[in-house]
FIDO-732552 format. One line per field, with one value per residue: residue number from 1; residue in three letters; y, x, z of N, C-alpha, C, O in turn. Coordinates in steps of 0.1 Angstrom, whole numbers, padded with zeros to 4 digits. Layout:
BEGIN
num <- (NUM	...);
residuo <- (ALA	...);
nc2 <- (Y	...);
nc1 <- (X	...);
nc3 <- (Z	...);
cac2 <- (Y	...);
cac1 <- (X	...);
cac3 <- (Z	...);
cc2 <- (Y	...);
cc1 <- (X	...);
cc3 <- (Z	...);
oc2 <- (Y	...);
oc1 <- (X	...);
oc3 <- (Z	...);
This chain:
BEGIN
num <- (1	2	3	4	5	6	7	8	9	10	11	12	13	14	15	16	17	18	19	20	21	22	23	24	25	26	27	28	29	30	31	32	33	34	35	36	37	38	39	40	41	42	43	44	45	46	47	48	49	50	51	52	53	54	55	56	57	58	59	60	61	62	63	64	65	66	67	68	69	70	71	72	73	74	75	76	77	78	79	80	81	82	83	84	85	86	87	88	89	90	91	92	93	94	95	96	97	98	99	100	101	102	103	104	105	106	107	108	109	110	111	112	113	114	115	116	117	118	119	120	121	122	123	124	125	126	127	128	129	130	131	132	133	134	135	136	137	138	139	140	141);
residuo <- (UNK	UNK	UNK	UNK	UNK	UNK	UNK	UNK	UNK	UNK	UNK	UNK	UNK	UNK	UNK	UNK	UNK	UNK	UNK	UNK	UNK	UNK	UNK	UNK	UNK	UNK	UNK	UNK	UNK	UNK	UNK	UNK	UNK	UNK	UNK	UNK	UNK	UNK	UNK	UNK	UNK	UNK	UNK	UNK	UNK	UNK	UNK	UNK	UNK	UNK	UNK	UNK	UNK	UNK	UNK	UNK	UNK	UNK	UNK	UNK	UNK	UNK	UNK	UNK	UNK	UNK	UNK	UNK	UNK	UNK	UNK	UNK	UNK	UNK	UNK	UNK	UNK	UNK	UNK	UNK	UNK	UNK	UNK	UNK	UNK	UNK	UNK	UNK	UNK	UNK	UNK	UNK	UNK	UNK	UNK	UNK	UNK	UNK	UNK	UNK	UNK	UNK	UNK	UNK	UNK	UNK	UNK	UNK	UNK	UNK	UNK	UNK	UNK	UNK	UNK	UNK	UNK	UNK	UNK	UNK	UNK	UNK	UNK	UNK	UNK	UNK	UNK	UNK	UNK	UNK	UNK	UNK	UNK	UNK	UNK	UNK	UNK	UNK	UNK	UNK	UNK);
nc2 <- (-0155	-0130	-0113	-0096	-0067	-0051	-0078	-0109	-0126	-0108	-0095	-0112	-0120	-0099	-0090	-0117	-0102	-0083	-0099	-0106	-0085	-0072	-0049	-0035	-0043	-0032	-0004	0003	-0002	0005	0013	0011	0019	0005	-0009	0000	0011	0007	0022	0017	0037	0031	0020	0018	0017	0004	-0020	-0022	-0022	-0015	0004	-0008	-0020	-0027	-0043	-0039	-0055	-0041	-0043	-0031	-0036	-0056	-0081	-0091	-0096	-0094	-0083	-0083	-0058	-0042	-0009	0004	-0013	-0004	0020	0023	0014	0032	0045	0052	0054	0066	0068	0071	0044	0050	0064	0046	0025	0040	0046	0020	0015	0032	0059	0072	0090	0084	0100	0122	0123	0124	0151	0163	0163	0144	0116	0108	0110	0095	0098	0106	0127	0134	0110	0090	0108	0103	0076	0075	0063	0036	0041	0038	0017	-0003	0004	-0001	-0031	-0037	-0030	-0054	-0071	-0087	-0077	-0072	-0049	-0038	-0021	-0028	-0045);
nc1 <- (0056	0073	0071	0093	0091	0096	0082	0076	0061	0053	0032	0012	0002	-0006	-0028	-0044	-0054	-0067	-0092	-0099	-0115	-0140	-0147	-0131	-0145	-0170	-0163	-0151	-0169	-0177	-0155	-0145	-0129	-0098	-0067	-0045	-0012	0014	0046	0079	0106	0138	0163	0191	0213	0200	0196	0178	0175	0167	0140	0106	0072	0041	0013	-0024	-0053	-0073	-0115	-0145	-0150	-0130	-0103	-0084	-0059	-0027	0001	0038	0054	0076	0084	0084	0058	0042	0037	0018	-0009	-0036	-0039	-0012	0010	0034	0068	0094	0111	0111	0088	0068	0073	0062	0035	0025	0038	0014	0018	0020	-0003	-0018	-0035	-0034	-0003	-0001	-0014	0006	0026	0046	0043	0038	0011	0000	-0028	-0061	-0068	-0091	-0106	-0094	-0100	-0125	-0128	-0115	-0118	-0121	-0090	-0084	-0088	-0072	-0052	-0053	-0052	-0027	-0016	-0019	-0005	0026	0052	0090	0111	0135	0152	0156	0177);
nc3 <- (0130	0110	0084	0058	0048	0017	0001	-0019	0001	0021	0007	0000	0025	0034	0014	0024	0051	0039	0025	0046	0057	0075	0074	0057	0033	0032	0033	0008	-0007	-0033	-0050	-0079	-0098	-0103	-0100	-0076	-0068	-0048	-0045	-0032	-0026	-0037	-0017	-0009	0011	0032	0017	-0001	-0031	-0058	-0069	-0056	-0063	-0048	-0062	-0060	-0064	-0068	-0065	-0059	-0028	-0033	-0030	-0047	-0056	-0044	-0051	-0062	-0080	-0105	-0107	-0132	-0145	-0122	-0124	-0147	-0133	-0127	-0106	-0084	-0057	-0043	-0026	0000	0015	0046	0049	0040	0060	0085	0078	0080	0105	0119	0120	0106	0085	0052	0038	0045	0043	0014	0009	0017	0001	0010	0005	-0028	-0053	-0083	-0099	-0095	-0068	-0057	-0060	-0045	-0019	-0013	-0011	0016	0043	0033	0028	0048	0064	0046	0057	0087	0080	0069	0093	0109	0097	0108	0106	0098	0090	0069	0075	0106	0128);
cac2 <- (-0153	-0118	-0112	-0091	-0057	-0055	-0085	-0115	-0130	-0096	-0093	-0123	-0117	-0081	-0099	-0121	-0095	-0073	-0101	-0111	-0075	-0065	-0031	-0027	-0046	-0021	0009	0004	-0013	0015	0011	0004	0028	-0001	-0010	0009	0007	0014	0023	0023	0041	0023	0025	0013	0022	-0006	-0034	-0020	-0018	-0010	0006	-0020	-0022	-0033	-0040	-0044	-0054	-0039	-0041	-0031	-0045	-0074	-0075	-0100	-0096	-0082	-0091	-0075	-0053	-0031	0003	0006	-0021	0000	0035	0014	0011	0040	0049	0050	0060	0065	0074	0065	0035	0052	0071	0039	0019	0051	0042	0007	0018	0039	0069	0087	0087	0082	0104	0132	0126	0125	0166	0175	0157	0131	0106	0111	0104	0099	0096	0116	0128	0136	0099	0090	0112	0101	0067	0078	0051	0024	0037	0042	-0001	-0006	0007	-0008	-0045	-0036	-0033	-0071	-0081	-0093	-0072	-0073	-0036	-0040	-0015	-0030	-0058);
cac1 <- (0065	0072	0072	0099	0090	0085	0082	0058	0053	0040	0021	0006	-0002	-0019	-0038	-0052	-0056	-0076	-0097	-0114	-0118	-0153	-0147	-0130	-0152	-0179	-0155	-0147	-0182	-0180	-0144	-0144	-0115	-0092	-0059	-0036	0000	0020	0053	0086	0118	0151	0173	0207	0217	0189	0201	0164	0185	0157	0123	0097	0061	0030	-0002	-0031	-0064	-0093	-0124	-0159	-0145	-0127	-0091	-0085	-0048	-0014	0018	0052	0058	0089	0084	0073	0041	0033	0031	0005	-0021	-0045	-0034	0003	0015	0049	0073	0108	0107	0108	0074	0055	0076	0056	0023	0024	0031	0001	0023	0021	-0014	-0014	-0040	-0025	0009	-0004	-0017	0017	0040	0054	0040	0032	-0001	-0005	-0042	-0071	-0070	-0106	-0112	-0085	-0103	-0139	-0127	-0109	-0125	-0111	-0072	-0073	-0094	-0062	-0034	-0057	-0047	-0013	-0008	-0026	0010	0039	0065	0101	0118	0148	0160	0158	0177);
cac3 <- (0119	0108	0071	0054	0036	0008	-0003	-0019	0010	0034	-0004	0006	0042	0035	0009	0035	0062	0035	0022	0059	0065	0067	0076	0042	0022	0033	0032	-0009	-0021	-0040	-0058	-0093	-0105	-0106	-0091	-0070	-0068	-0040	-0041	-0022	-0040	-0034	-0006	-0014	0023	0042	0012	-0011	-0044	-0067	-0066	-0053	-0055	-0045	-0075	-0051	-0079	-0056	-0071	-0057	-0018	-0028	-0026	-0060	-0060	-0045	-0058	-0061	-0092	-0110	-0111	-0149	-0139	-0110	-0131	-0156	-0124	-0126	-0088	-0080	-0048	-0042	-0013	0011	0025	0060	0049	0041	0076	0090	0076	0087	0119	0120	0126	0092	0076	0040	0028	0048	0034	-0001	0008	0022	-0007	0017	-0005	-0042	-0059	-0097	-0103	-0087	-0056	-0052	-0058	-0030	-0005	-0015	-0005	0027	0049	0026	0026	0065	0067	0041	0067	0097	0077	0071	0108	0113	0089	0115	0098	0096	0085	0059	0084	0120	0127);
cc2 <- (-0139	-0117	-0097	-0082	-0047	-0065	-0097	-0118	-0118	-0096	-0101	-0124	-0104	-0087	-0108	-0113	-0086	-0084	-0108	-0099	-0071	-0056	-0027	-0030	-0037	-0009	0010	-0011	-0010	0016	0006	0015	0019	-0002	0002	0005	0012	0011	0028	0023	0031	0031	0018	0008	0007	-0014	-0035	-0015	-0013	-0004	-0013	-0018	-0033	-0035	-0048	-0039	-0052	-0036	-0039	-0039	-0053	-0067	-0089	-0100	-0090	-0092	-0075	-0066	-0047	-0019	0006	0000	-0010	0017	0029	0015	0029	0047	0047	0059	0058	0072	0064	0052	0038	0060	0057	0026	0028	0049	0031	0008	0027	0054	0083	0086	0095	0092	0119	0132	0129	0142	0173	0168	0149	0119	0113	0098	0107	0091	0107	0117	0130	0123	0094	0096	0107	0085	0063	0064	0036	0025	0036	0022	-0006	-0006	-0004	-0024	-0049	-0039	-0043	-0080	-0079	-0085	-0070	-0062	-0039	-0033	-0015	-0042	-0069);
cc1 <- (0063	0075	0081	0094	0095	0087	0071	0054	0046	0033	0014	-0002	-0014	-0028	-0051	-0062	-0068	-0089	-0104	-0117	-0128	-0158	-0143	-0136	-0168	-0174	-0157	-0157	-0185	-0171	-0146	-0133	-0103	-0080	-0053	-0020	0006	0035	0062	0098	0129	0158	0188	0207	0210	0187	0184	0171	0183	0144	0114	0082	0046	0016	-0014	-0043	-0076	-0106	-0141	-0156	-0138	-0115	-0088	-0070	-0039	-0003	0026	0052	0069	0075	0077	0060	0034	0027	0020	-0008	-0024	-0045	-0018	0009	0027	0056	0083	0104	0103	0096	0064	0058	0064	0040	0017	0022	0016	0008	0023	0006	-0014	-0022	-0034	-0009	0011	-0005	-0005	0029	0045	0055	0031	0026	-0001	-0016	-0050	-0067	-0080	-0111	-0107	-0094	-0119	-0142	-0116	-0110	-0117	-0098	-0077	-0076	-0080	-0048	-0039	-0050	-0032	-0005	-0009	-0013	0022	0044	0076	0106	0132	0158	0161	0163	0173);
cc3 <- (0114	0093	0065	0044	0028	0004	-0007	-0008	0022	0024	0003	0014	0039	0029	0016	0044	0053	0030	0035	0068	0060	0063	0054	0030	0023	0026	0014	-0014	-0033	-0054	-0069	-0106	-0105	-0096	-0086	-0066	-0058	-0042	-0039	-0030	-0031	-0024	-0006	0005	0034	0033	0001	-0021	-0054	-0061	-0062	-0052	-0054	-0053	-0062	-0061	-0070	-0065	-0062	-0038	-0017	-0035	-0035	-0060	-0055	-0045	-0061	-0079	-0094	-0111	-0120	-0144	-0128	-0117	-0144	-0143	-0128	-0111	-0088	-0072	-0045	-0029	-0007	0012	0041	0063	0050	0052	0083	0087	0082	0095	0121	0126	0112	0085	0060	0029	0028	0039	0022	-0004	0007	0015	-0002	0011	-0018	-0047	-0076	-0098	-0095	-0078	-0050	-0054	-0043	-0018	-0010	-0011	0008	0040	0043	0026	0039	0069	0057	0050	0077	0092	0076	0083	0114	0105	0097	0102	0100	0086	0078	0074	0099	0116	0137);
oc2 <- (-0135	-0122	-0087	-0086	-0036	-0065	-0098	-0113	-0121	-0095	-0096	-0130	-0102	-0090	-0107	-0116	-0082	-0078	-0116	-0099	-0067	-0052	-0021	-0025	-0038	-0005	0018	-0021	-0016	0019	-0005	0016	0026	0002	0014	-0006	0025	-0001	0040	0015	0025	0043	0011	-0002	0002	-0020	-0046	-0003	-0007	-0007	-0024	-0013	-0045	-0027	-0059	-0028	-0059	-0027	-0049	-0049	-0059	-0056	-0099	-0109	-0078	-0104	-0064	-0073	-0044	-0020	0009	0008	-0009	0022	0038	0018	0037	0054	0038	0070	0046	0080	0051	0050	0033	0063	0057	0018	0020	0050	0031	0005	0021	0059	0096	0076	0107	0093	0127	0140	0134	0147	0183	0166	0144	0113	0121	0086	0118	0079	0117	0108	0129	0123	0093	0089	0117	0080	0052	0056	0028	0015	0031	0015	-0016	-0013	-0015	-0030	-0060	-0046	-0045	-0092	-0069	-0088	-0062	-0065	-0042	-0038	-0005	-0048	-0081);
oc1 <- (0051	0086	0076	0093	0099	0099	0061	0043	0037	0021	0009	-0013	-0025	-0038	-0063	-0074	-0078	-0100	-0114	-0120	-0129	-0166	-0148	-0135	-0177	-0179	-0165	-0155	-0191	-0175	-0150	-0132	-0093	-0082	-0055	-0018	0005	0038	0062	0101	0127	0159	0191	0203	0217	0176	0179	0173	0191	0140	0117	0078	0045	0007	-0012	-0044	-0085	-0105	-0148	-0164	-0137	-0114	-0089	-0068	-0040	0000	0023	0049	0074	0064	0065	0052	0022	0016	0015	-0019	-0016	-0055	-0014	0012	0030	0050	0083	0092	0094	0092	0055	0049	0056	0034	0007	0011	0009	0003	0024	0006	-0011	-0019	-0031	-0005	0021	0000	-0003	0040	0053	0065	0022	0030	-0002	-0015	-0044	-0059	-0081	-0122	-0114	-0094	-0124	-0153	-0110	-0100	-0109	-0091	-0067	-0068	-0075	-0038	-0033	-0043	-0026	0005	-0001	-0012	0029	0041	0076	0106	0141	0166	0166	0160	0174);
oc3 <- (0113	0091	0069	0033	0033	0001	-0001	-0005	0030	0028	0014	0013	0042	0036	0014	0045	0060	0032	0033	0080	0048	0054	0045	0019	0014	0015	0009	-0021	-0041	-0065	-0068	-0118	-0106	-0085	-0090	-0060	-0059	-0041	-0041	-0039	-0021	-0023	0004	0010	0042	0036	-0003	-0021	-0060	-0050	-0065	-0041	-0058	-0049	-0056	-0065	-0067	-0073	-0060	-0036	-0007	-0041	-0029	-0068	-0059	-0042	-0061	-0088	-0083	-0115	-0119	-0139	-0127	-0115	-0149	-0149	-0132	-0108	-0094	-0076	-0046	-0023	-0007	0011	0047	0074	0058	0054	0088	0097	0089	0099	0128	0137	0111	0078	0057	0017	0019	0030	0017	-0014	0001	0020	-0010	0010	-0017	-0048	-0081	-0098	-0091	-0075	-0038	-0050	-0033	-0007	-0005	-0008	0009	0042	0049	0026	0044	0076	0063	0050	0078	0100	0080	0085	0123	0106	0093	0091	0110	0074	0087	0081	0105	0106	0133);
């Protein structure tokens, strides 16, 4: 079954995928700067009508929570990454890397970015799970 993104249920799924991953509970044993928010702007055009994101509550390796948020909720997280839909399709696939895109504006970071790359290891074990979620693109049919 292929999970539709964004929505609760791939929440759900990554959720899973991050919390029996050892690699990333190594990677971010370190993490205690709080959540991170990811998200994807609206695309009218591929039936994404509003912003949508992702509140993922990482704390110290452990992956305590992701769920769907608005916009406003997601600029409250102390991380908030932002970007197209076809930038973070692109991440998924493992065709765009996230910390890179963050350097070259593809995707916008409000919070540190010297924390972001100091836990490098942890976003790239974060995409690695992403790609373990059967997904279903608004924009393939």
């Amino acid at each position: 079954m292929a999970f539709t993104f964004p929505s609760e249920d791939w929440a759900a799924e990554f959720k899973k995928q991050v919390s029996s991953s050892a690699a990333y509970k190594q990677a971010a044993a370190g993490w205690t700067f709080g959540p991170v928010a990811l998200l994807t702007k609206a695309d009218p055009a591929i039936g994404l009508g509003e912003d949508v994101a992702m509140w993922l509550d990482l704390d110290r390796g452990e992956c305590r929570e992701v769920k769907v948020v608005s916009k406003a909720e997601a600029e409250k997280a102390p991380f908030c990454i932002s970007g197209e839909y076809a930038r973070w399709k692109s991440v998924i696939r493992k065709e765009l890397d996230p910390i890179k895109a963050m350097m070259q504006k593809k995707l916008e970071l409000k919070g540190q970015m010297t924390t972001i790359v100091k836990y490098v290891n942890a976003s790239k074990e974060l995409v690695e799970c992403a790609t373990r979620v059967p997904t279903k693109f608004l924009d393939e049919k």
